[in-house]
Backbone as ProteinMPNN parsed JSONL, in Angstrom:
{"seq_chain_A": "XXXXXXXXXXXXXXXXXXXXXXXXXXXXXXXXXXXXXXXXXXXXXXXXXXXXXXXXXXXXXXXXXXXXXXXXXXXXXXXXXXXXXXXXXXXXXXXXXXXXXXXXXXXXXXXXXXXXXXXXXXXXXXXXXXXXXXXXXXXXX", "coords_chain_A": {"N_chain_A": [[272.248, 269.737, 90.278], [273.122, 268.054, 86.769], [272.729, 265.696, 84.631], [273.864, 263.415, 82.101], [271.544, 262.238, 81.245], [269.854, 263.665, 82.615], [269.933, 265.205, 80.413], [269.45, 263.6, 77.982], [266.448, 261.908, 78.466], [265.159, 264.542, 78.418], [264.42, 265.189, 80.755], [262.768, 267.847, 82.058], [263.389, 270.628, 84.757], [261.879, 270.219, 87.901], [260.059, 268.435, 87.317], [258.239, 265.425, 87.586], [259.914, 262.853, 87.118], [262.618, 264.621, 87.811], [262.015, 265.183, 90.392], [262.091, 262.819, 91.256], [264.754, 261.652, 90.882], [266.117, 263.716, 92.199], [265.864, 262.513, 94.556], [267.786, 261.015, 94.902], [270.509, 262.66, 95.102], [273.237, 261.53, 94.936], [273.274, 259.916, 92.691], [273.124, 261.183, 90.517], [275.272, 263.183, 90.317], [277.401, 261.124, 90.587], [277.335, 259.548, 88.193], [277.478, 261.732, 85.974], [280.225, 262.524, 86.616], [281.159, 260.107, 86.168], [280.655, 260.075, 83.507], [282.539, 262.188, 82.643], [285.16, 261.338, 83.205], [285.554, 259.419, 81.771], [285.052, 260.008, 79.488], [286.83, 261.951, 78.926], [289.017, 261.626, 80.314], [292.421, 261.13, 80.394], [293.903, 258.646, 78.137], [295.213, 255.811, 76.781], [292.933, 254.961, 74.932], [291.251, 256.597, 71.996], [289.36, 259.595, 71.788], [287.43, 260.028, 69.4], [287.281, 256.683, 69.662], [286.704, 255.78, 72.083], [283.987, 257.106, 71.817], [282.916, 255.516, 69.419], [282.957, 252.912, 70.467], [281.089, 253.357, 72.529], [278.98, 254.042, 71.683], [278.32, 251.85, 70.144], [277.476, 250.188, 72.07], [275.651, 250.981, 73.45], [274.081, 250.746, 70.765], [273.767, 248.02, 71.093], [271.898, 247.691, 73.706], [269.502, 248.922, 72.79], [269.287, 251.797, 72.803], [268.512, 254.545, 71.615], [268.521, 257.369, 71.826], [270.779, 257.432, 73.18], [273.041, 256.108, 71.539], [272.747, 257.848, 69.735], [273.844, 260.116, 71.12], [276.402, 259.598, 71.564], [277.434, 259.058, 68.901], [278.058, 261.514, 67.393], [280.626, 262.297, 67.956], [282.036, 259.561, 67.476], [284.512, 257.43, 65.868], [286.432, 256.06, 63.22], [288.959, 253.377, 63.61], [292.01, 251.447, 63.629], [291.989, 249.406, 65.149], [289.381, 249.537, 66.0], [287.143, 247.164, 64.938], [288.38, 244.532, 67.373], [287.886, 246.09, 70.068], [285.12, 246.517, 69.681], [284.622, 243.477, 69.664], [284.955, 243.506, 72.276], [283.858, 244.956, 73.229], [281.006, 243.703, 72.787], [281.338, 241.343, 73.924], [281.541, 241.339, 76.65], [279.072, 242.75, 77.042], [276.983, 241.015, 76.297], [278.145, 238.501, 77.043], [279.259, 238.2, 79.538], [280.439, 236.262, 81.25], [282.283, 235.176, 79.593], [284.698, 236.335, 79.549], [287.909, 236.525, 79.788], [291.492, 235.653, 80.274], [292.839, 235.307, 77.938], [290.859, 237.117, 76.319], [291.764, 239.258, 77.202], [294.43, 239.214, 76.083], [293.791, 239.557, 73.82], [293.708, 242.292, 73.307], [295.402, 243.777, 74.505], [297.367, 242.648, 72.469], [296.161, 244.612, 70.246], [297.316, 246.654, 70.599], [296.422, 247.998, 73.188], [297.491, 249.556, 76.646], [297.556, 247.949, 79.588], [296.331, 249.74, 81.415], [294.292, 250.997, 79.745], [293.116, 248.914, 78.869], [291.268, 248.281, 81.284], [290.191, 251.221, 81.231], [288.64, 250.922, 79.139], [286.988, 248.79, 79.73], [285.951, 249.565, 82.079], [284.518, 251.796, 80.809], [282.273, 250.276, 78.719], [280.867, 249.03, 80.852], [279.961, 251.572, 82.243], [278.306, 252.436, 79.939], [276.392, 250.516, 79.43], [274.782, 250.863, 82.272], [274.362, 253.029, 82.006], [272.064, 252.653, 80.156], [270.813, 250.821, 80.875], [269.425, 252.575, 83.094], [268.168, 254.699, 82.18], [266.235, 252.817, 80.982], [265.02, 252.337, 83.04], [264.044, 254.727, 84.123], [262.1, 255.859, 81.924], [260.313, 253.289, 82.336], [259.226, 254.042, 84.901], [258.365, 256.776, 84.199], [256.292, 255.802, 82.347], [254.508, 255.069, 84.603]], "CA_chain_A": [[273.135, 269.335, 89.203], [271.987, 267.975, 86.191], [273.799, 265.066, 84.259], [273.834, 263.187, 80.354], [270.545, 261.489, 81.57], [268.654, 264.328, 82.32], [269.589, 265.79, 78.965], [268.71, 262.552, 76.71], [265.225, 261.972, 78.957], [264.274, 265.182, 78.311], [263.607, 265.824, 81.912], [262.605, 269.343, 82.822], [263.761, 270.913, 86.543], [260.611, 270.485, 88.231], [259.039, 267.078, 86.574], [257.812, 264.163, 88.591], [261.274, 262.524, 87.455], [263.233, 265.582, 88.177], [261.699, 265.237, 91.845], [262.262, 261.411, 91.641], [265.94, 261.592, 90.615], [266.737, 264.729, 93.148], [266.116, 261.839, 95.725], [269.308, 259.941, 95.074], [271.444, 263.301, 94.194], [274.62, 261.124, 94.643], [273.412, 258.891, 91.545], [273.189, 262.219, 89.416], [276.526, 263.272, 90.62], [278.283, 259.784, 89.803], [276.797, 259.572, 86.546], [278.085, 262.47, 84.949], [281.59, 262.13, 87.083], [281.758, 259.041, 85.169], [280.741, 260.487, 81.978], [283.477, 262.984, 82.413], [286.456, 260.903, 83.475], [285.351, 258.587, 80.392], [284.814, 260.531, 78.292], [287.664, 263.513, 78.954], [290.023, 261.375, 80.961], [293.597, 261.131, 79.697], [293.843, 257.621, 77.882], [295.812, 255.272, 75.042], [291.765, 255.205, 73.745], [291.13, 258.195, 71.55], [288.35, 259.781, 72.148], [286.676, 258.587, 68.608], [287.658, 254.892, 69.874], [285.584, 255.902, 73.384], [282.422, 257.261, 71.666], [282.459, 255.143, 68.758], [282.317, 251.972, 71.693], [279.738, 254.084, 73.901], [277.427, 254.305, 70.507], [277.896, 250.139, 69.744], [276.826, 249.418, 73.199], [274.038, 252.006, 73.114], [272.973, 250.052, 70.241], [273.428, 246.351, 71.437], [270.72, 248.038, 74.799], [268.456, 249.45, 71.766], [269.372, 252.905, 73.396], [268.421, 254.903, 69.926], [269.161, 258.844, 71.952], [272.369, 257.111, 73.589], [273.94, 255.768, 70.261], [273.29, 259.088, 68.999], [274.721, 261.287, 72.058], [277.822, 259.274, 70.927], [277.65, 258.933, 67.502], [278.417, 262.518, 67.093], [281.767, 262.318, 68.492], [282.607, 258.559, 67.612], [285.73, 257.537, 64.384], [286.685, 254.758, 62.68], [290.159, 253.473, 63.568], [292.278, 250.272, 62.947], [291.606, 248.235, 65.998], [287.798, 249.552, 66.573], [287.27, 245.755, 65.335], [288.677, 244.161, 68.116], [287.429, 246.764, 71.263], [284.055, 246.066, 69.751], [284.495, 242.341, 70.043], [285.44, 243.129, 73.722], [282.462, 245.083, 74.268], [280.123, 242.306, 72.474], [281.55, 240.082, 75.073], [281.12, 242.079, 77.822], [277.178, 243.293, 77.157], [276.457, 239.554, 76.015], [278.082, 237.156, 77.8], [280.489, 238.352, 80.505], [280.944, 234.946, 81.903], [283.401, 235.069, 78.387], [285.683, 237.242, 80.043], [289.247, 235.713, 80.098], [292.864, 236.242, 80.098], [292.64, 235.582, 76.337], [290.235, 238.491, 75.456], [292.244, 240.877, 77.535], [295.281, 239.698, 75.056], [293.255, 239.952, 72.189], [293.121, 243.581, 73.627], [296.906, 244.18, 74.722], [297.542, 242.498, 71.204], [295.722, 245.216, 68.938], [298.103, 247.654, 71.471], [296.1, 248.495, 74.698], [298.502, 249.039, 77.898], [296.483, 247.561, 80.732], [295.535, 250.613, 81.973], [293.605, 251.35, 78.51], [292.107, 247.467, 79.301], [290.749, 248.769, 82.598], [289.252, 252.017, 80.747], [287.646, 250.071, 78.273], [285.769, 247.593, 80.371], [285.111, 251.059, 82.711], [283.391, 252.623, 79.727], [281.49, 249.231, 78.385], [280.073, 249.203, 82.293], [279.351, 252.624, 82.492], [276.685, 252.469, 78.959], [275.525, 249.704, 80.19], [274.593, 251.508, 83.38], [273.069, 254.687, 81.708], [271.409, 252.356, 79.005], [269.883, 250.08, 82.347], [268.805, 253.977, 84.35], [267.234, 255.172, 80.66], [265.14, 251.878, 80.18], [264.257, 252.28, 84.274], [263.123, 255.897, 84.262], [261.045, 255.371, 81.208], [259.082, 252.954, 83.038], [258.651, 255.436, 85.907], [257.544, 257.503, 83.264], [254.939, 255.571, 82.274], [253.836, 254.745, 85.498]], "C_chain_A": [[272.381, 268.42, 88.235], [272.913, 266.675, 85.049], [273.428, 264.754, 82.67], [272.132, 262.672, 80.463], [269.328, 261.549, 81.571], [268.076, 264.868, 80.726], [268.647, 264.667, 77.933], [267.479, 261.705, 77.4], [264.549, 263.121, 78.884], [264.079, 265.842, 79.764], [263.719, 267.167, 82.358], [263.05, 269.302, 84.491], [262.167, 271.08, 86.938], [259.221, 269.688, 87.876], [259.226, 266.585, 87.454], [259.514, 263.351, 88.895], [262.157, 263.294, 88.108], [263.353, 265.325, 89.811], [262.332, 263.698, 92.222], [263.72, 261.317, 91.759], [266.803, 262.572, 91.711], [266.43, 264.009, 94.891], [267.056, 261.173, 96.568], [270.263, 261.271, 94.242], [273.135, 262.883, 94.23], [274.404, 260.384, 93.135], [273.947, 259.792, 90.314], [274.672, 262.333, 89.629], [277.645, 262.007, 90.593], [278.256, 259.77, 88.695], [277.898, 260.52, 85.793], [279.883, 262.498, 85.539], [282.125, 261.24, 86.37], [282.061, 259.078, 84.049], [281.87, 261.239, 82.048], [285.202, 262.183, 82.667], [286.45, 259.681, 82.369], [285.917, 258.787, 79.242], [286.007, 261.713, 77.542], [288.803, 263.201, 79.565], [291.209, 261.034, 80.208], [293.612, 259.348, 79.408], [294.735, 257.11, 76.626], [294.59, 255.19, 74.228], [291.515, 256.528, 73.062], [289.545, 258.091, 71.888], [286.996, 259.464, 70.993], [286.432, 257.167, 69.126], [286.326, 255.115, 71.062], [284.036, 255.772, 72.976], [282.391, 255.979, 70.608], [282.055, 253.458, 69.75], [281.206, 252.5, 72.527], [278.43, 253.964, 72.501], [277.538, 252.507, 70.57], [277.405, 249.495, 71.073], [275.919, 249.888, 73.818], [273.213, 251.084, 71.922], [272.621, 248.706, 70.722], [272.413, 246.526, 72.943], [269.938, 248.523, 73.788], [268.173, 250.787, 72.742], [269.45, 253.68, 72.444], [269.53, 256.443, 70.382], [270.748, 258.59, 72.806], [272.684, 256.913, 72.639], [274.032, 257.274, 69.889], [274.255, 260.428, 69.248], [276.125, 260.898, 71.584], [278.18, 259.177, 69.756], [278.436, 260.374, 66.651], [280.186, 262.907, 67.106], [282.679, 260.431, 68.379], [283.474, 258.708, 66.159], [285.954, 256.224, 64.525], [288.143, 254.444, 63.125], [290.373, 251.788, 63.215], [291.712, 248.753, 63.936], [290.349, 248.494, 66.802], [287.158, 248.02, 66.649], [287.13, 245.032, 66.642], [288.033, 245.06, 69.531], [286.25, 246.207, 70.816], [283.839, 244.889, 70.098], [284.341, 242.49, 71.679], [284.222, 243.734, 74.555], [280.845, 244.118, 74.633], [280.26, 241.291, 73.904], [281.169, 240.452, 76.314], [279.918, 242.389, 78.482], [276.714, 242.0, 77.403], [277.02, 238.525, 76.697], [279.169, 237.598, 78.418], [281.19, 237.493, 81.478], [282.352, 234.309, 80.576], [284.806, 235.487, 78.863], [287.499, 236.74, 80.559], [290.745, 236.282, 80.001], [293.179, 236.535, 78.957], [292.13, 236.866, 75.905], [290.851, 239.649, 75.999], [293.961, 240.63, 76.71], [295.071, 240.174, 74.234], [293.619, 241.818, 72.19], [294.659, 244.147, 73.67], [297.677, 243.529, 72.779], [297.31, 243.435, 69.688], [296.533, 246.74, 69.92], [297.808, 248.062, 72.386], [297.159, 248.309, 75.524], [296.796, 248.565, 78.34], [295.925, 248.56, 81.267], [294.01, 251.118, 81.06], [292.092, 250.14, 78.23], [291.088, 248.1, 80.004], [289.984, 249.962, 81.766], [288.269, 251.731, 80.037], [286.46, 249.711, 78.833], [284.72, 248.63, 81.845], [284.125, 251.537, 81.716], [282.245, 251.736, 79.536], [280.417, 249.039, 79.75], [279.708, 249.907, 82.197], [278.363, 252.941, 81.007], [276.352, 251.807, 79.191], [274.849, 250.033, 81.3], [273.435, 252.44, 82.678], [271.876, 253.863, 80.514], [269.821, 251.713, 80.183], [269.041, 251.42, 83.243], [268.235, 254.492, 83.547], [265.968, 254.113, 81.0], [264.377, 251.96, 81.973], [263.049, 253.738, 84.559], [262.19, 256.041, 83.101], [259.963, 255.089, 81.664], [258.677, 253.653, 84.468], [257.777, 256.621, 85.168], [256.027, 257.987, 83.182], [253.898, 254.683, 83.007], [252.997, 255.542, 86.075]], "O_chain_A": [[271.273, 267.981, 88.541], [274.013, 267.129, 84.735], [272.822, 265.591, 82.001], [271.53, 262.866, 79.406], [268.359, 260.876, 81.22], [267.002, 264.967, 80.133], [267.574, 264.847, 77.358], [267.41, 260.595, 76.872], [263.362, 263.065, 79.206], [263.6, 266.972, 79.86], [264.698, 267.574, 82.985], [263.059, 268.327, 85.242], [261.394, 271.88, 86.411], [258.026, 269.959, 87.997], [260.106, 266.896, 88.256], [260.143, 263.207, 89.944], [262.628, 262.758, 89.111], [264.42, 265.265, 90.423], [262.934, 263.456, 93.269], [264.072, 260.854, 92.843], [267.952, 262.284, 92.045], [266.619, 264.554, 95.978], [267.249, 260.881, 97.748], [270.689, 261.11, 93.098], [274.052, 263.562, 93.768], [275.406, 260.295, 92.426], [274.77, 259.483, 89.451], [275.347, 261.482, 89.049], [278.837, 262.312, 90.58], [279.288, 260.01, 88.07], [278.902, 260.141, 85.19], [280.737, 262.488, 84.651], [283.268, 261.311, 85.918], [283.022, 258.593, 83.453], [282.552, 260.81, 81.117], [286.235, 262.672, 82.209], [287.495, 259.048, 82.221], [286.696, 258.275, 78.439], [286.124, 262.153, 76.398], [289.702, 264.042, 79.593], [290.905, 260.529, 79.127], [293.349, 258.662, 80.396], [294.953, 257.82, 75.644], [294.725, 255.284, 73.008], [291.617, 257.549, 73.743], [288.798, 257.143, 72.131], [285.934, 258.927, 71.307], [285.348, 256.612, 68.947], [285.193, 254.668, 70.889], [283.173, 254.984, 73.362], [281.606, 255.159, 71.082], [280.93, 252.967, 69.652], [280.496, 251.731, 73.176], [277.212, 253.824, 72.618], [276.611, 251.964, 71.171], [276.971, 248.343, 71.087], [275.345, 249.286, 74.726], [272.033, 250.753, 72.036], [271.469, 248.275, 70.776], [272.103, 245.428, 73.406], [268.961, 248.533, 74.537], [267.114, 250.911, 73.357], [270.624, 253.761, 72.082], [270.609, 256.751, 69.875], [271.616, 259.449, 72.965], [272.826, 258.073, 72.252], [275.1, 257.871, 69.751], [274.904, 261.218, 68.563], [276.935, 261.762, 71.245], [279.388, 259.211, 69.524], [279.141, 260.325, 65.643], [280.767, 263.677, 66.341], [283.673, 260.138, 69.043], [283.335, 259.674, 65.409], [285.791, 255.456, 65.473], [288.79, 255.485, 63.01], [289.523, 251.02, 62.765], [291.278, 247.645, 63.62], [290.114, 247.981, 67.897], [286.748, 247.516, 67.695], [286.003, 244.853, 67.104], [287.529, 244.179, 70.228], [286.005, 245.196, 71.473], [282.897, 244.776, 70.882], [283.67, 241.671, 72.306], [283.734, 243.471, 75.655], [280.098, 243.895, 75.585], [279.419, 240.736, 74.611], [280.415, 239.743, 76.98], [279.608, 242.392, 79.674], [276.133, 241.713, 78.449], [276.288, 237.57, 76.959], [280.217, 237.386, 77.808], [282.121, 237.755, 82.239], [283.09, 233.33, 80.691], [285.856, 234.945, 78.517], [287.96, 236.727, 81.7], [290.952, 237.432, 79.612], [293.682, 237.614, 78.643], [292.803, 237.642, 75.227], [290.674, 240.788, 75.565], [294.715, 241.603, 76.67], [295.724, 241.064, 73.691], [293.748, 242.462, 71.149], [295.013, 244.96, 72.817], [298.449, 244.238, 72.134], [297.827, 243.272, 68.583], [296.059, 247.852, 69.69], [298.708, 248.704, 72.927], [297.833, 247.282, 75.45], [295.656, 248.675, 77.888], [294.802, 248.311, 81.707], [292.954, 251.488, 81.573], [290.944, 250.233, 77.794], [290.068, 248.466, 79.419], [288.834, 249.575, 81.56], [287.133, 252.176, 80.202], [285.311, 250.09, 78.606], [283.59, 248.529, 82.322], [282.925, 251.607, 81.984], [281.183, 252.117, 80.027], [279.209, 248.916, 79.548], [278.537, 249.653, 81.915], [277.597, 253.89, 81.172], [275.216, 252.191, 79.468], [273.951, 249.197, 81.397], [272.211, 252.524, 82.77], [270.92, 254.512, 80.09], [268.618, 251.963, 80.263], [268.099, 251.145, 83.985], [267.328, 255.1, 84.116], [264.846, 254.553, 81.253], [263.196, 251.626, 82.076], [261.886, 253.8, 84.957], [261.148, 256.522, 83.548], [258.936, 255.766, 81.688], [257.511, 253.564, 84.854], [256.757, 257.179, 85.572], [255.244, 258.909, 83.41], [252.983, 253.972, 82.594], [252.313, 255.143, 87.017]]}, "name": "protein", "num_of_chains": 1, "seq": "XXXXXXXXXXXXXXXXXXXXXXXXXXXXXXXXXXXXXXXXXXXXXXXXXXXXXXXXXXXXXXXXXXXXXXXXXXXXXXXXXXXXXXXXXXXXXXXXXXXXXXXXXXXXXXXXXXXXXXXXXXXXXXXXXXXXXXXXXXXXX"}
């Protein structure tokens, strides 16, 4: 199986990574599980709102082919604003993390469940941005 990871590394079936990554084939198989219940899962975020957060926290990791995997599929809406603040906080200082910023969040209309997806998504590019910048340096080892 073959996930978002392999695609935006490039990695061929049958590369050094390929071999490296088919060591841990639960990681592959989480990965894109995640990407798909993210990305495709029923939510109050639209799916603009999703990518256009998966691209701003692709850029705040200087993840150039992540921002762009999302960029394609991200939209402007009224309370993008505010989610971005929540991802800012999240990447950058998650010791921020308070009852407050999850009003700020139920305030621009999130239910709580929509909270919880959010701060799922903001984790999970952070994740693929952290397993990008690792297999790299496997790379170019």
């Amino acid at each position: 199986m073959r996930d978002v990871i392999d695609e935006l590394m490039g990695i061929e079936p049958g590369s050094r990574l390929d071999e490296l990554r088919a060591l841990r084939p639960e990681v592959r198989r989480s990965t894109q599980a995640s990407e798909v219940a993210i990305f495709e899962g029923e939510s109050g975020l639209t799916k603009t709102e999703r990518h256009a957060v998966a691209q701003y926290v692709a850029e705040l990791n200087a993840e150039e082919a992540l921002a762009a995997h999302h960029a394609r599929a991200a939209g402007e809406t009224p309370r993008l604003p505010v989610l971005l603040a929540h991802a800012t906080m999240l990447t950058e200082e998650p010791d921020q993390a308070t009852p407050a910023a999850i009003q700020a969040l139920m305030a621009a209309g999130l239910a709580p469940r929509d909270v919880v997806m959010l701060s799922q998504l903001i984790a999970h590019v952070n994740y693929e941005a952290r397993l990008l910048a690792g297999l790299r340096l496997l790379e170019e080892a």
